[in-house]
C-alpha positions in Angstrom: -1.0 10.5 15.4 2.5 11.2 14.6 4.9 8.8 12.9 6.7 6.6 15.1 10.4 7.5 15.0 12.3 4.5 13.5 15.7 3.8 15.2 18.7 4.7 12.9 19.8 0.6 12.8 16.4 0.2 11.2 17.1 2.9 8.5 20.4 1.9 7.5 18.7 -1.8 7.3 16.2 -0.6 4.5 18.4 1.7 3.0 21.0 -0.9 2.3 18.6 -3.6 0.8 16.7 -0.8 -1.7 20.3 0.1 -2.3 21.3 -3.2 -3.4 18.3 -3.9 -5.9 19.5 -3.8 -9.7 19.1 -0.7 -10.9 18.3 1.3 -7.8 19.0 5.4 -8.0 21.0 5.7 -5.3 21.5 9.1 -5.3 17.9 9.8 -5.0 17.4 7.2 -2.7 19.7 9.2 -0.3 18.0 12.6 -0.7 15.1 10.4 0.4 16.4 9.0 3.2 17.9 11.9 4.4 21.3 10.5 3.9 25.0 11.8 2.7 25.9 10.1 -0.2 29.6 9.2 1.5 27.4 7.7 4.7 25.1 5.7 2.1 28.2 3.6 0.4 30.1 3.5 3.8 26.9 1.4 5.0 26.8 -0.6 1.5 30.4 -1.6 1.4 30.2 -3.0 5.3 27.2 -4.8 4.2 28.4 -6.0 1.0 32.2 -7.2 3.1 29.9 -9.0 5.6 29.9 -6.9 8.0 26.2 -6.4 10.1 24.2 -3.7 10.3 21.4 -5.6 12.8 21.4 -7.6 15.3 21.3 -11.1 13.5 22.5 -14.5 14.3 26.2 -14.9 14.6 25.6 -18.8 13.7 27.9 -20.2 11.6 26.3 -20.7 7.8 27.6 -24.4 8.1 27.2 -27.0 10.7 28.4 -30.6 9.5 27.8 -32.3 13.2 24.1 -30.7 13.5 22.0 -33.7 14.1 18.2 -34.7 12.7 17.4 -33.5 16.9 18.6 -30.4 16.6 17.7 -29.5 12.9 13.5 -30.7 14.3 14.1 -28.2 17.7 15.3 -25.3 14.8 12.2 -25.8 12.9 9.9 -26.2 16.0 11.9 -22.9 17.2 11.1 -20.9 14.0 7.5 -21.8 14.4 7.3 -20.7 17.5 8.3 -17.4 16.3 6.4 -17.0 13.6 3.1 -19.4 14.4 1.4 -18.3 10.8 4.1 -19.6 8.8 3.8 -22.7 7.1 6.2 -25.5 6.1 7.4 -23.9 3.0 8.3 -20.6 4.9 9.9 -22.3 6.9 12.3 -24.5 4.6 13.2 -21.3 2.5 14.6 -19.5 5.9 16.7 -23.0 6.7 18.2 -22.7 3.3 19.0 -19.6 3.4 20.4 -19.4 7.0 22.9 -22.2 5.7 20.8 -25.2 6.9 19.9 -28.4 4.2 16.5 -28.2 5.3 14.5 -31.3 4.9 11.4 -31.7 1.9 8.4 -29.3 3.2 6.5 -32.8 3.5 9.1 -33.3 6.3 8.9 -30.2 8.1 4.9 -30.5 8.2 5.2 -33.8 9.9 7.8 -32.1 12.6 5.5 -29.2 13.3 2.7 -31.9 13.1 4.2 -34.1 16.0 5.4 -31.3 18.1 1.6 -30.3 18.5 2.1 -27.1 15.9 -0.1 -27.7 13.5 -4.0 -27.0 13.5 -6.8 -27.9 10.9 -7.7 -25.0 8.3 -10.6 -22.8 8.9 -12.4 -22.1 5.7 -12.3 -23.4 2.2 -10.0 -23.6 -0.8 -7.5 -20.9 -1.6 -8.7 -18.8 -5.0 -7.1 -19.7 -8.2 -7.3 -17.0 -10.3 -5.2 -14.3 -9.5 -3.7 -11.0 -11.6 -0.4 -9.1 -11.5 1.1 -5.5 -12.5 4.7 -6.5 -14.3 6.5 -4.2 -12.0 6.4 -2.2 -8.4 4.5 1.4 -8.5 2.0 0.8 -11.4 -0.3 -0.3 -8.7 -0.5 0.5 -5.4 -3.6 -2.0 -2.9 -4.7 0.5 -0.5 -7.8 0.3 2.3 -8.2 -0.2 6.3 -8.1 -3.6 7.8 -11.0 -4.2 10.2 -10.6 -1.6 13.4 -9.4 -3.2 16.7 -10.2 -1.8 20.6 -6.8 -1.3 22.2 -6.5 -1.3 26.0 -7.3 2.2 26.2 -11.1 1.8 24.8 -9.6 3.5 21.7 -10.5 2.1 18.6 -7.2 1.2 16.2 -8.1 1.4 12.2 -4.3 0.3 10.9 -4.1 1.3 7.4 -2.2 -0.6 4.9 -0.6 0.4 1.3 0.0 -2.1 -0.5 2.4 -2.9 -3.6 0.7 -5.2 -6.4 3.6 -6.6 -8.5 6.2 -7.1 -5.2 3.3 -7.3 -1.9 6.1 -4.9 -0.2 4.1 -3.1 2.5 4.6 0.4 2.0 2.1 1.6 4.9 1.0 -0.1 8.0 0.1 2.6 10.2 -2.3 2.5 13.5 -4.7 5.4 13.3 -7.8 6.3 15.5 -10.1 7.1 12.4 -10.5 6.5 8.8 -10.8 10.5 8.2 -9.3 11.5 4.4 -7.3 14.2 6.5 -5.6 11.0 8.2 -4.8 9.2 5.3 -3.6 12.2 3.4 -1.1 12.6 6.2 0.2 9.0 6.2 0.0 8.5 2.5 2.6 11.8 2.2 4.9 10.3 4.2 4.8 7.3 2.2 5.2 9.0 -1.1 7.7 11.2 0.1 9.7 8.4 1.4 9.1 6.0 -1.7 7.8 8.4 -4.5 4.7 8.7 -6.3 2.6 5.3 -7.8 0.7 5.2 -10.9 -2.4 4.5 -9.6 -3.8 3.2 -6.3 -6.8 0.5 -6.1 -9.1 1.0 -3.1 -12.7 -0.1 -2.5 -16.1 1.8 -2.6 -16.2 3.5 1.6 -14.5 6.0 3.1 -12.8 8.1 2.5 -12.5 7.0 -0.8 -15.7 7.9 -1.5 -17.9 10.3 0.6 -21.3 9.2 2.1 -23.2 10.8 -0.7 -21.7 8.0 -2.9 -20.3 10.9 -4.6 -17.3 8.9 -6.3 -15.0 12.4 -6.2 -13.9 13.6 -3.0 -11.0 16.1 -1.3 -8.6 13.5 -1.5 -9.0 11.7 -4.7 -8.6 15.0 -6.2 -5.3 16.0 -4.5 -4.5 12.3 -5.4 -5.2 13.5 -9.5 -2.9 16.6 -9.0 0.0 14.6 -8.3 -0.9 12.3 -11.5 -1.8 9.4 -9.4 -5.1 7.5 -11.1 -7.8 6.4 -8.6 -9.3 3.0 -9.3 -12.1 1.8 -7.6 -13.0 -1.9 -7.5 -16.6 -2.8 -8.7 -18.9 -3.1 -5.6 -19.5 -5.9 -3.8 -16.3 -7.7 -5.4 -14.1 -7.6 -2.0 -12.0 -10.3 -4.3 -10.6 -8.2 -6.6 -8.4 -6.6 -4.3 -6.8 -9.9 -3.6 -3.8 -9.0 -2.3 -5.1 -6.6 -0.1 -7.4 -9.3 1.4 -4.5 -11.7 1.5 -2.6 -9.7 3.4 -5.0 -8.8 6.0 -5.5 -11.9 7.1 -1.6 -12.6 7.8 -1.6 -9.2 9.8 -4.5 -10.8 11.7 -2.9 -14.2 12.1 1.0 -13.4 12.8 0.4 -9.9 14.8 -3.1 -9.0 15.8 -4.2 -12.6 17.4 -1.0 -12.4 19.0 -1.3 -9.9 21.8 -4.0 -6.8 23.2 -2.0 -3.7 22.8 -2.5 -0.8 25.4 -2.3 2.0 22.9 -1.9 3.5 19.4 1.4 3.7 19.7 1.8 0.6 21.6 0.1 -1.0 18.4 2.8 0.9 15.6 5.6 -0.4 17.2 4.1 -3.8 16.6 3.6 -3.1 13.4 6.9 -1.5 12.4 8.5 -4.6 13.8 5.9 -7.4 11.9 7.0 -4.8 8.9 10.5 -5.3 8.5 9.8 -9.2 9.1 7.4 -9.4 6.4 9.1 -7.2 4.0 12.6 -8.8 4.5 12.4 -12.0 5.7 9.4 -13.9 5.2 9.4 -16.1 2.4 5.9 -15.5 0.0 4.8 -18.6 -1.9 3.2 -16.0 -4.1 6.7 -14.9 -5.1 8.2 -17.8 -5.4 9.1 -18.4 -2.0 11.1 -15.0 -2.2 10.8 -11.5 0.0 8.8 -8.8 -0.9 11.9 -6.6 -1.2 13.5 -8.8 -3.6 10.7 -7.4 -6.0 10.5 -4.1 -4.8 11.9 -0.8 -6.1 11.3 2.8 -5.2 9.4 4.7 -7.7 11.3 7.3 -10.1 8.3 9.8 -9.7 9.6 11.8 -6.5 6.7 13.8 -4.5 6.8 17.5 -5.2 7.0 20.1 -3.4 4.6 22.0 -4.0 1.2 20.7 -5.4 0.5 21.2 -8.9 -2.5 22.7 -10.5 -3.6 21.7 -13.8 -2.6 23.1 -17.1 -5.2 23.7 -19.7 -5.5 24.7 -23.7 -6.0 28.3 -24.8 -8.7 26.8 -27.2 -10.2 25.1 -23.7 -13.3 26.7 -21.9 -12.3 27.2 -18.4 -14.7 27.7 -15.6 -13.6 28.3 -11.5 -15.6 26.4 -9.4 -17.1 28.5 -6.5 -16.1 27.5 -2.9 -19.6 28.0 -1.6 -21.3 26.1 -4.3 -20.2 23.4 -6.7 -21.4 25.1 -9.8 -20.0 26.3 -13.0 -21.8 28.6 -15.7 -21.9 27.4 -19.5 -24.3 28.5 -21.8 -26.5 31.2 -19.6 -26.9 28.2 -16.8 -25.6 26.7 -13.6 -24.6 22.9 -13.9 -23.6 21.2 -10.7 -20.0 18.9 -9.9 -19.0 17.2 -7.1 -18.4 19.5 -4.3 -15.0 17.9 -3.8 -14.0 20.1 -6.9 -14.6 23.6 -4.8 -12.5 26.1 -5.9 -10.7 24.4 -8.7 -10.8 25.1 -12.5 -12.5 22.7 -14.6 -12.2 22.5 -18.7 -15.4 22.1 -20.6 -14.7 21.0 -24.2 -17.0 19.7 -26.8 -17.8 15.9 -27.2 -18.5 13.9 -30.4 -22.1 13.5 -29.8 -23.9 17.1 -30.9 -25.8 19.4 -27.4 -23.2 17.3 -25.1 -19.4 18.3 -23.4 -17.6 17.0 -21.0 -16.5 18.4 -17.7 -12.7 17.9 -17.5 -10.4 18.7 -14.7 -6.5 17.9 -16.2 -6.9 15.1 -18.2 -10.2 13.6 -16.4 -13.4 14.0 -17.5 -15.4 14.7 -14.4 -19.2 15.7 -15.7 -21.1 15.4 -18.5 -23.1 18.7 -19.6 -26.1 17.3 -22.0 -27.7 20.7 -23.5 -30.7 18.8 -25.2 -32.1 17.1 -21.9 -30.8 19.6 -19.6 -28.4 17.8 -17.1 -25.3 17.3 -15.6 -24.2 13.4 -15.1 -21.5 13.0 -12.7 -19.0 10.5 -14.8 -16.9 7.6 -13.1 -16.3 4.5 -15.0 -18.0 2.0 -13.1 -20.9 3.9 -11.9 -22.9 7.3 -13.2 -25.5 9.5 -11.4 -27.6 11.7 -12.5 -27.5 15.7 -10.8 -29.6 17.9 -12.3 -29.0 22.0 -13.2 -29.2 24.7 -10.7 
């Protein structure tokens, strides 16, 4: 499914905020926006006089003769429009629409008597909780739970993910969880934000292949472009947190909202909820702040062309066949993944005598032991055993 086209209003909105963050390249922001530099600052200095580049609320920031009535119908009114937010949400947009919003306490006993509030499902929140020290070390990414659309047409929106800011870089509708899809989606993405240092998914598709083959086609276009795959330990849904978190707040403030007739009835949804949840709504996990308050693009700009990796003169360099995932070392066949087909791998001596390690770039891929005569497929959180052709 193609990317929805976003209207130019809604560019020139997220330009201008990335624009404004301390120590944002503007320039390059521009190339990726697609923009002429002289365009660019005309939209910062009308945003930075005042002037508005949306439609937003023409009220005034103060109103001295406002009355405790109509402050309760404001918060009752921004609940209505966002019936996931909580109390504290709420408070933060008062204060910064101008209002002296009352304590959160308050505002939970409003939303209390006006019949807004229902009991909690579930139990206690979890405490324990980790954070990258700033945006693009980390990128969260997986597929929330698919959805049946009017249609009959299953929906499986995929959602990137930044770990240090939550800014949702991705939230896209697509009809399967195919690595061809996600590589499509994911370019755009880098293109549009550059590249991260690493992205954290979970242990299915297509991360993985159904083999449990921990190497597929697209973690290893994902290692050309120097971008680390890290998988979280099985069974451990927790330690993608954030990922979780924000799954269920897709769930609550879009998906239990409506039925959507199609795909792209369901993107325009979600480009809308986007922009709310990436500019306006407060996240008690930021101190109450936006996502984009944290967020800045990445300095690593998607190339081109793909790279292919760069070995030592001294290294011993073997081309996968595209009919058969072997190399030859030593008068013998070893089997790798299949998802390294056609690519050079480096073999290169390790510390313990008969063994050497499969590299492709900088990652060891295989492990070639000479005295028991197999191969061992390496990842760091789990190893399997393949034997030689």
């Amino acid at each position: 499914m193609p990317w929805r086209e976003v209207s130019v209003m809604e560019q020139r909105w997220e330009f201008v905020r990335l624009a404004l963050q301390d120590g944002a390249n503007r320039r390059d922001l521009c190339r990726r926006f697609g923009i002429h530099p002289s365009t660019a600052y005309k939209w910062i200095r009308r945003q930075q006089s005042g002037a508005e580049l949306t439609e937003l609320s023409r009220r005034p920031h103060q109103s001295p003769r406002r009355t405790v009535a109509e402050l309760e119908q404001r918060v009752i009114a921004l609940r209505d429009a966002h019936p996931a937010w909580g109390a504290r949400k709420i408070a933060t947009c008062l204060a910064r629409a101008g209002d002296r919003p009352p304590a959160p306490s308050t505002i939970h006993d409003i939303l209390q008597r006006a019949g807004r509030i229902t009991p909690a499902v579930g139990g206690p929140s979890a405490s324990q909780r980790f954070e990258m020290a700033a945006p693009n070390l980390l990128w969260q990414m997986d597929f929330k739970g698919w959805i049946r659309l009017g249609n009959d047409v299953r929906c499986h929106p995929l959602t990137v993910l930044d770990d240090h800011s939550r800014y949702d870089l991705c939230l896209q509708a697509c009809a399967d969880q195919r690595g061809e899809t996600v590589r499509d989606r994911l370019e755009a993405t880098f293109r549009h934000y550059g590249l991260p240092d690493a992205v954290f998914v979970d242990n299915g598709s297509p991360w993985s292949d159904s083999s449990g083959a921990r190497w597929t086609q697209f973690s290893v276009w994902l290692l050309k472009l120097g971008v680390t795959v890290i998988r979280s330990r099985p069974y451990h849904p927790q330690s993608r947190g954030k990922n979780e978190r924000f799954h269920r707040t897709l769930a609550a403030e879009v998906l239990a909202l409506r039925c959507f007739r199609d795909l792209a009835d369901a993107q325009s949804a979600f480009d809308a909820w986007r922009e709310i949840y990436n500019f306006m709504r407060p996240h008690e996990g930021l101190g109450q702040k936006v996502p984009a308050d944290r967020y800045r693009p990445s300095t690593r700009s998607m190339p081109d062309r793909l790279p292919s990796p760069e070995y030592d003169s001294g290294d011993i360099v073997r081309t996968v066949s595209s009919t058969k995932s072997y190399v030859h070392f030593k008068g013998r066949s070893w089997k790798v993944s299949q998802a390294f087909a056609g690519e050079r791998l480096a073999i290169r001596p390790l510390s313990t005598d008969g063994k050497y390690g499969v590299f492709f770039a900088a990652h060891q891929v295989a492990t070639i032991d000479l005295t028991g005569g197999k191969c061992v497929g390496h990842v760091s959180e789990q190893v399997s055993a393949m034997s030689p052709g």
